[in-house]
N, C-alpha and C positions, 0 to 999 in steps of 0.2 A: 303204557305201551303194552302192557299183560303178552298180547299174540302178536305177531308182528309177521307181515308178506312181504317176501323180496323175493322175486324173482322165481314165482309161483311157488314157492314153499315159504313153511308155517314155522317160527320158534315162538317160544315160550320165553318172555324175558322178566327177570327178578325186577319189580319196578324200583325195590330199594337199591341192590347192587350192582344190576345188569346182569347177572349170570343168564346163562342162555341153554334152555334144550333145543336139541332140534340139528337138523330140517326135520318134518313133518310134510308129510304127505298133503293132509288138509284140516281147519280149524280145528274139527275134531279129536282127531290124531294128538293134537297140542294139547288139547286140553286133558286127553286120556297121559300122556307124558309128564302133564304138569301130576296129575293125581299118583301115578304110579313113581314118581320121584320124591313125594312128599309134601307139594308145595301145598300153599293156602290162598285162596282170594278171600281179602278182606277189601271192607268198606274205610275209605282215607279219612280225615274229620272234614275233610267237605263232602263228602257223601258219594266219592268216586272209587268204585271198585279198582283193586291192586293186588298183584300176584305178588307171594312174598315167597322166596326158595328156603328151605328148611334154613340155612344162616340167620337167614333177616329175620323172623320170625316170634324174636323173644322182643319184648318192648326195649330193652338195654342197645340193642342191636340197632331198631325202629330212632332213637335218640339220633346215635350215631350219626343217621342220614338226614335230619332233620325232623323227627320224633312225626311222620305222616300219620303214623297208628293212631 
């Protein structure tokens, strides 16, 4: 889900926990939110990009949710 549109604004969602920045003005906006918040997009083991919010972030955490890292 990484960015997410409802209702013409933009969040930023943790794809391991759901946390959520936002609203966001536009795509952009989010993703400049995701980086000044700490987050990280990483590649899942199928080879699908996934925004992870500073929590989810360590592989112990990554487990927790079904070890996608």
């Amino acid at each position: 889900m990484s960015i997410a549109k409802d209702y013409g604004e933009y969040y930023a969602v943790c794809d391991i926990c759901g946390e959520v920045i936002g609203p966001c003005c536009d795509f952009y906006d989010a993703v400049d939110a995701k980086k000044e918040n700490g987050w990280l997009s990483r590649k899942d083991a199928n080879g699908e990009w996934i925004d992870l919010c500073p929590n989810c972030q360590s592989a112990s955490a990554a487990m927790d949710f079904g070890g996608v890292i």
